[in-house]
N, C-alpha and C positions, 0 to 999 in steps of 0.2 A: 484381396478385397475384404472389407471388413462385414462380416456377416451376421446375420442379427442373431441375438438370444434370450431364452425367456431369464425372467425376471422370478417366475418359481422354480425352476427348472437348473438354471447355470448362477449359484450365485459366487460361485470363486471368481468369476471375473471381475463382479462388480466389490466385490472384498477386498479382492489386491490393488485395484485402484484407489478404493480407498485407503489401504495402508501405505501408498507408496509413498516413499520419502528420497529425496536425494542429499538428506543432512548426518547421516549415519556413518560412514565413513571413515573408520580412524583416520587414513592418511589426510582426507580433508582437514579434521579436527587438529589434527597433528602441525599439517603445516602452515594452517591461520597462526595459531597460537603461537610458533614460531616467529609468523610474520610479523604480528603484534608485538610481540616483545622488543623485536630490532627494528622496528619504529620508533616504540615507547623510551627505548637505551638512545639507539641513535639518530636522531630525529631525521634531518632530511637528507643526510647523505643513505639513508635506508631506503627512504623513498624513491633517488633516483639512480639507484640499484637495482629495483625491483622492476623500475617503469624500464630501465635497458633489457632485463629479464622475463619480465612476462609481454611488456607490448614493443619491446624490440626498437627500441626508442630511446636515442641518446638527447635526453632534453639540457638547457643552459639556465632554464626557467620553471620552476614548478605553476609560475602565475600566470595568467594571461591578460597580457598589457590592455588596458582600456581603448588603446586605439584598435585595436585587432578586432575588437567586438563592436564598434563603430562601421570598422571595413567590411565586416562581414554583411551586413544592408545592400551592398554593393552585389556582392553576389548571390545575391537572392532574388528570384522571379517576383514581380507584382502581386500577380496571383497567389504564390503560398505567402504570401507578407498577409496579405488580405483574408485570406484564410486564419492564417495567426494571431491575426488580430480579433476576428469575428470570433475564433476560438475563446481568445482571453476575456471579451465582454461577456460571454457565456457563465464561464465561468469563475469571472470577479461575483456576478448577479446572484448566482448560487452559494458561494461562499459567504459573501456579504452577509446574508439572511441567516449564518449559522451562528455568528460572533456572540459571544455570551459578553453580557455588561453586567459591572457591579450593581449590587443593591443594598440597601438598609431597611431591616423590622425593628419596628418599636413596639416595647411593651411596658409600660408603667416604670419608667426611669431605667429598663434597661433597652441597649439596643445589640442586633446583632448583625452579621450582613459578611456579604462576600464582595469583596476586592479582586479584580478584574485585572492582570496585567502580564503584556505579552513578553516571551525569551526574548533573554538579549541576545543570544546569538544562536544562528541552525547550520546544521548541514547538511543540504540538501544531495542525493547519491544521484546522479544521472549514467547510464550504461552509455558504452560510445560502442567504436567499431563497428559489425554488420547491425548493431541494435542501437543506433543513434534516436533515443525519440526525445521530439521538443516538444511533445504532446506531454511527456512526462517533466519536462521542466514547469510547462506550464502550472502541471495539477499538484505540483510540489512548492514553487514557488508564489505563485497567490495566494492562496490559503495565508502565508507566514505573512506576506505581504499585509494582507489585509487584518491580520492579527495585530500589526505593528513591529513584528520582528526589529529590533534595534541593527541587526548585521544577518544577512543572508550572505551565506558562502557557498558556494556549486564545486563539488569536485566531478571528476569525469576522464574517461583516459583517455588519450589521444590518440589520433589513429597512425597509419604508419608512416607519415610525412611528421606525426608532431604536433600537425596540429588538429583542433576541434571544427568541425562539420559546422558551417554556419549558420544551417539552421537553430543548432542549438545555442549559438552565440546570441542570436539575436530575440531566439525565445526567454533566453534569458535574460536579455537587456529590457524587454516588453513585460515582462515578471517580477520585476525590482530585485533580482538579484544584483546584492553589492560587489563581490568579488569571486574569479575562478579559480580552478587548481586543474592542471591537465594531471591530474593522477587517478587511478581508478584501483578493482580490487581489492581485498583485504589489509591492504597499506595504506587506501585513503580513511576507509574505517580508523583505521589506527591512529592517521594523522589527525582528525576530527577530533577523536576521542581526547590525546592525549597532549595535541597542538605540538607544531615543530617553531623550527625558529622563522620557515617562511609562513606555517598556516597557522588559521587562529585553532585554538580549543573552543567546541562548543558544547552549548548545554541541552542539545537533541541531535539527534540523524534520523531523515525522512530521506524513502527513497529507494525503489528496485534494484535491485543488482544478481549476479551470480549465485552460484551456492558456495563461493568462496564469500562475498559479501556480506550474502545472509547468515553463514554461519558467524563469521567475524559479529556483525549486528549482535547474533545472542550472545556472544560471547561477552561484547562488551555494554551489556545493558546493565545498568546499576552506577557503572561508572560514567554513565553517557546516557541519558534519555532516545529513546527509538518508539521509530513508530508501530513497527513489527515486525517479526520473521517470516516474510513474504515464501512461501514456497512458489511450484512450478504453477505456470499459469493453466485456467481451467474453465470450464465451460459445459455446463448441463441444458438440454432441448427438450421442453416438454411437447410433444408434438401429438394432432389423431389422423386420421380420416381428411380433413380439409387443409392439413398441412401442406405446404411446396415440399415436395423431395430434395428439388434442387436448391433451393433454400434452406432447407436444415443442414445439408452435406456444405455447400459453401458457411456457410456460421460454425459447423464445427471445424471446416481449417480455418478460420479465424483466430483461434485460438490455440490448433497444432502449430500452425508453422511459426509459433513462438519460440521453441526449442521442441527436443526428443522428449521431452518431462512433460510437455503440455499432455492435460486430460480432455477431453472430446466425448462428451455422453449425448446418449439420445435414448429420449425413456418416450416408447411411442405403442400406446394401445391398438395399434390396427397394423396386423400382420405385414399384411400388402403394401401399406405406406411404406414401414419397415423394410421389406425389400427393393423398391423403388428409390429409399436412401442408400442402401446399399450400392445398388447400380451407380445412382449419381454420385458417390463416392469416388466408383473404381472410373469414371467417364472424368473428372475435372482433374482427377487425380493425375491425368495422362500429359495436359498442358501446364500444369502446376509451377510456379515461379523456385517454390523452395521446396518441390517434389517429393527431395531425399528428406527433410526434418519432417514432412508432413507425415510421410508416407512409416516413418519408427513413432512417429507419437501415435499416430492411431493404431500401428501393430502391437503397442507394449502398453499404453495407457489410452486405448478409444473402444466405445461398446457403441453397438445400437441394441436397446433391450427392448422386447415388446412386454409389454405389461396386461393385466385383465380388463384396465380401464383408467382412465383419469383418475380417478381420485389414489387411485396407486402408486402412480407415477407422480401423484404429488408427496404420496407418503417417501417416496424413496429419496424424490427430491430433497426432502425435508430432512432427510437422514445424511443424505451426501453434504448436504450446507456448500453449494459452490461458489465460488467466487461470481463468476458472472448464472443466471441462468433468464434463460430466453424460453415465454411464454408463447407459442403456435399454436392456438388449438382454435377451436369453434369460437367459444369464449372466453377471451384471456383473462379481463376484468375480472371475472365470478376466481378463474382458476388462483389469478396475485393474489386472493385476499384471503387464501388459505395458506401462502407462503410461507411459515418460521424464519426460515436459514437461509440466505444468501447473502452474499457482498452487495450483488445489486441488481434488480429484477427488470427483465424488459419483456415490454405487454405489447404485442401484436408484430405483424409482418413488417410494418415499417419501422421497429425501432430494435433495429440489428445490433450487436453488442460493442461495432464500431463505432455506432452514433455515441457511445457512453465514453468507447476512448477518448475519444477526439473533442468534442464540439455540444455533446447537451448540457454541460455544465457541471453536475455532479461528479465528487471524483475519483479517477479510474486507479487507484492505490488502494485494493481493499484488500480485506480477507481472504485466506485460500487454505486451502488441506484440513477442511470441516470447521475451522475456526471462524465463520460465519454463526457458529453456534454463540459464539460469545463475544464476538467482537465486531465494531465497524467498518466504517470507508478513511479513510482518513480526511481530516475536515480542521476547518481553520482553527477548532478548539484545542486542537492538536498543538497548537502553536502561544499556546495562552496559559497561564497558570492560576488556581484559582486559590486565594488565600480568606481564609475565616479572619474576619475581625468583631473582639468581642469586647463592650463597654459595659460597665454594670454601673450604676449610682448608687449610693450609701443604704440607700431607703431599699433599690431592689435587690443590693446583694442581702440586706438581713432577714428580707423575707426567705429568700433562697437557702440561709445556712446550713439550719437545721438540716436538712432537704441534704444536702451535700454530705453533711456529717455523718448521717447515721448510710448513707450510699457508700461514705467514701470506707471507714471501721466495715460494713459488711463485706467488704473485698481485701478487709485487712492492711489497710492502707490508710494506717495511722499518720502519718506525715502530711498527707492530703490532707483526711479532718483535723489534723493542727494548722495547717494554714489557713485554716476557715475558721475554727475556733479563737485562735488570738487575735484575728480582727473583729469577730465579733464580742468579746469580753473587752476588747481595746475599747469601746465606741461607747 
């Protein structure tokens, strides 16, 4: 049973969570870089090497035929069709409203302005096997969608038949994604990055995966635009006195039984609540669908901390920066708008951090492992590149020169004020 702790009193607990990492690893590091390389040397005979190796699948095709993601509609219930769809209007509506468009300033014969235009091509990571989501196709593939993406590519590994779960087939056919790969792991990274003879090269990767994935990611950023290096998934509960017990304990497996790495906080100023979540822990815990991941994530990365009060447990909040954090208390409103750090905030009992996955629109690929401190959600901007264009006329560049000149010699950067000097002596 997970048992609660002060917040003045125990802070090694709340420390080591924070520090926890699962990207440290030599032999992780060791055998990406590995993987990457005999990707990068042998293109797709590496890949379907790797998919007989790690997913035990002898594939004929690293692609998946257009018709196959046509059939997959066939086997799909009405109901989650409809679901999927209601999903994607959500959050086409949300994304939509992020799109940045060009512009032009004028100023006395000069102009300047930002040029608006989206990647030619992405690739977008989708997890398969026991972690098949088309929630996550969706929140990866609209965005670029709506950005204008010239070429959406989906890679994703196959499960042990071969082939891909049709949910995600079809979420990604409702997505505009152009083309699949049944490959997944640190090889599809690879092939993305570095393009084989059957997959394109592209000029981003968007998309959750492994910590074989995620490391591949940083490894290959620079050579390859990413969205980020997603760590393990995580979840803070600010909760008092008028909180559901059984509601904060269901919300924090929401985000255990994502793996053993998921974090499960609960920052709650009223003792008694506090143990009341405890109970409801150890009681849901007993019928629980993925028991055993639930049951190591909250022994090695879950706290219930009691605090002296709200505004403390917003301070800690604000220190953890978590990915998701869910707002229970008296008054949520007053408490979000002291928020700093999160991925993404949800204000009251109704708006549980599944509504966020799934279906309110906003999207569920944010920041995790305190990097809420500095960073976003991922958003259709993500998918857009934004170029400076600058025009000067004869009359505004002379006003400017001087201005330049003596800028450009204070920084020592005589070659600069001579480019500005011999057009202006030229005229």
């Amino acid at each position: 049973m997970l048992k609660p702790i002060n917040s003045e009193k125990d802070l090694g607990r709340l420390n080591a969570i924070l520090k926890r990492s699962q990207f440290e690893e030599a032999d992780i590091n060791e055998t990406v870089a590995n993987v990457l390389k005999r990707v990068r040397d042998e293109g797709d005979s590496a890949l379907y090497d790797f998919t007989a190796r790690f997913d035990g699948v002898a594939l004929q095709s690293l692609k998946v035929d257009p018709k196959t993601v046509k059939d997959a509609y066939d086997r799909l219930s009405e109901e989650l069709l409809t679901a999927l769809k209601n999903a994607r209007t959500n959050i086409e509506r949300f994304h939509r409203a992020q799109k940045d468009e060009s512009y032009t300033l004028k100023n006395e014969g000069a102009s300047v302005g930002q040029r608006v235009t989206p990647l030619s091509t992405v690739g977008i990571y989708i997890p398969g096997g026991t972690a098949a989501y088309p929630s996550t196709v969706l929140m990866n593939a609209i965005p670029a969608s709506i950005a204008g993406v010239g070429k959406i590519v989906m890679v994703t590994p196959p499960g042990k038949d071969g082939r891909v779960k049709p949910a995600i087939l079809v979420a990604a056919d409702l997505a505009g994604v152009d083309e699949i790969y049944t490959i997944g792991g640190a090889q599809a990274v690879a092939a993305l990055t570095y393009g084989t003879k059957s997959v394109p090269k592209v000029d981003k990767i968007t998309g959750p995966g492994n910590m074989y994935v995620a490391v591949a990611k940083r490894m290959v950023s620079g050579y390859v635009g990413i969205d980020m290096v997603a760590g393990p998934s995580e979840i803070t509960i600010i909760a008092d006195e008028t909180s559901d017990p059984a509601q904060v304990a269901a919300d924090m497996f929401s985000q255990a039984e994502h793996d053993v790495y998921a974090s499960s906080v609960a920052l709650i100023n009223d003792e008694a609540t506090a143990e009341k979540v405890s109970l409801e822990i150890a009681r849901q815990l007993e019928n629980a669908p993925r028991k055993d991941t639930i049951e190591a994530s909250l022994r090695d990365y879950g706290a219930i901390i009691t605090t002296p009060s709200v505004e403390h447990s917003i301070e800690l909040a604000n220190a953890i920066a978590p990915e998701h954090l869910e707002i229970l208390t008296k008054d949520p409103e007053t408490v979000s708008e002291k928020i700093l750090n999160a991925g993404a905030i949800f204000i009251g009992p109704y708006s549980p951090e599944p509504i966020g996955d799934y279906y309110a629109g906003p999207n569920h690929t944010l920041p995790t492992s305190g990097t809420a401190r500095f960073m976003s959600a991922l958003s259709t901007r993500d998918f857009q590149k934004q170029t400076s264009v600058i025009h000067y006329s004869k009359e505004a560049f002379m006003n400017a020169a001087d201005d330049v000149i003596r800028l450009a010699e204070e920084e020592g950067l005589y070659a600069h004020a001579e480019a500005i000097r011999l057009r202006k002596e030229g005229s």
